[in-house]
Steps between C-alpha positions, in 0.01 A plus 500: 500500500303828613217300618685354728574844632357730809248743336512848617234789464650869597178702604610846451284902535510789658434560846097427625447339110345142637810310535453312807105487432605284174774320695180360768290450192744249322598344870083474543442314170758277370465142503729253590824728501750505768636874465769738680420814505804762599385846594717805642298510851234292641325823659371599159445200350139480643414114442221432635481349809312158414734394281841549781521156700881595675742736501836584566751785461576523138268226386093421552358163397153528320221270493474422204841345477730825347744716710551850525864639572648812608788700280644570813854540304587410135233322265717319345651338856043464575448309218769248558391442834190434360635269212709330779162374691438131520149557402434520100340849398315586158504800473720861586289818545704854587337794612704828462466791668337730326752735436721222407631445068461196432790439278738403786277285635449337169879479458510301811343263319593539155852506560750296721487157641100518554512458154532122568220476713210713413367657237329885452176445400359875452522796672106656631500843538180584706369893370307698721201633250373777744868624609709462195532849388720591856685162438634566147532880576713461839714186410678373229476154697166507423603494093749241533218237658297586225792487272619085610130368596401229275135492663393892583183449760281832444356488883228702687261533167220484709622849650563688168315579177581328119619839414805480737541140450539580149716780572764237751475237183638797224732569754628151502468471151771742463719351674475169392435313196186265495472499892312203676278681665231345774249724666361380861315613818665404870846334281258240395556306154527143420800341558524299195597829398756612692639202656759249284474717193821490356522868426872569586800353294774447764760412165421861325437792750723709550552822600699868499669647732292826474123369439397885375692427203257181395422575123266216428247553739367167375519211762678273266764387699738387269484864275620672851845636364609492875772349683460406886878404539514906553235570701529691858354273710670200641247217470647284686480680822230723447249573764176522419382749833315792509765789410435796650548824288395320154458809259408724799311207677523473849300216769405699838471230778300582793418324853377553795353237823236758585160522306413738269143722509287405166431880546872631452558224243211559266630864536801456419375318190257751413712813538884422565600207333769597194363483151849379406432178730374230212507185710442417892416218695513384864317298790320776724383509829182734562414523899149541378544160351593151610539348194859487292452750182679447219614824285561512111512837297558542139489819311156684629362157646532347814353188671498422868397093579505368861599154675507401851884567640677188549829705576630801724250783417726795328465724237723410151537726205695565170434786303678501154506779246674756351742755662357443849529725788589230764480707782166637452358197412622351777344805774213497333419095579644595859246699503209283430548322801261501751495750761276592789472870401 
């Protein structure tokens, strides 16, 4: 009977870990898989741009035969559009945000009438090696996706030494008994080990209503002493969004139809930007430049790629972090537009 069910794989990690990076790299390599992938917002999923044939609102078609959809409302409401399509699909992949727990989202699954249709198959929490000590030290979201993955991805250890490596792995080790635990560079592992792995038992998870009082901090699902009957969330309608004000988190949007100096904005970079800002990202337009530039910051590090602009030129931004002053945030990207003077 559960072959004959929809597969799903919940990537979950903090925000910046390598979550989307792993989503392309599974999209890029398997073989002969028809797969729906549901994310919260297209703008950050970043798939590359050779593998997007069409697209519409809430839904792009991919070359290589999958589909990417928007959680414009409730997941659970996504996914049964996307069970509803006339075309067969393998596979389920959900990307969370990544201040997002993933045990509503696995409830959405676990629980309820999807119960008849697909099955969980693990949960991937995706660990960000060189950034993990703000992660588990600002967040307790950051425990509970190390607390429910059944695959933890150890990312970025090209960018760190063994010593913290080692250090991340104790960490883990504490919280969880015998942890599968898979190191990579860029989000990239094999997918025979990741993919169709049977990790999570639907029949025997379960879960407490207050997840700090978890006293086998085993993964054994069926020694959880926890009952999801009382939980606080309401699975069923549960939306999966970006929340602002997580635990003191807060997203800053910026945007602006006028170009910004790369002077002002490397300043602002180099001097203003707020060491509680942990994760940013954006299209920018430079007038010094022609070209598209894509932004992505994480922790310390930021990257800045280019394309040629196939849309309205504009600068688009989203700063997210902890206990934000909006308002100065926002003055000091005004500022970074270009002026004459």
């Amino acid at each position: 009977m559960s072959k004959k069910l929809l597969p799903v794989t919940i990537i979950s990690g903090f925000l910046g870990s390598g979550k989307t990076t792993l989503l392309n790299h599974i999209l890029k390599n398997q073989v002969g898989l028809k797969t729906a992938v549901l994310v919260n917002e297209f703008g950050e999923i970043g798939i590359d741009n050779d593998l997007i044939i069409e697209g519409s609102e809430d839904m792009i078609e991919l070359n290589n035969g999958c589909i990417c959809c928007s959680i414009n409302g409730e997941l659970l409401n996504t996914v049964s559009k996307v069970l509803e399509r006339s075309e067969k699909i393998d596979y389920l992949i959900v990307e969370t945000t990544g201040l997002a727990d993933p045990l509503p989202v696995a409830m959405t699954f676990a629980a309820g009438d999807l119960r008849e249709k697909v099955r969980l198959d693990s949960i991937i929490t995706v660990i960000d090696g060189e950034n993990f000590d703000f992660e588990i030290n600002n967040t307790s979201v950051a425990y509970s996706q190390i607390l429910y993955g059944d695959i933890l991805l150890l990312n970025k250890c090209d960018l760190v030494n063994e010593e913290q490596l080692k250090k991340v792995e104790d960490f883990i080790n504490k919280i969880k008994n015998e942890p599968r635990i898979l190191r990579s560079t860029n989000s990239e592992v094999g997918l025979q080990t990741i993919m169709s792995v049977g990790l999570f038992e639907t029949d025997t998870f379960k879960f407490d209503k207050d997840k700090e009082d978890v006293k086998d901090n085993s993964h054994d699902h069926s020694s959880h002493s926890h009952d999801h009957s009382s939980h606080s969330h309401d699975h069923s309608s549960h939306s999966h969004d970006l929340i602002n004000n997580i635990e003191g988190f807060t997203s800053v949007s910026y945007e602006t139809f006028e170009p910004f100096s790369l002077r002002k904005f490397q300043y602002f970079l180099d001097n203003q930007i707020s060491q509680n800002v942990f994760r940013a990202k954006g299209i920018l337009w430079f007038l010094e430049s022609d070209r598209k530039h894509i932004f992505h910051l994480s922790g310390k590090r930021f990257s800045l790629d280019d394309e040629e602009w196939t849309k309205e030129k504009s600068n688009k931004i989203v700063l997210i972090g902890k206990d934000l002053d909006h308002q100065t945030i926002k003055k000091q990207l005004s500022s970074c537009r270009f002026s004459k003077d």
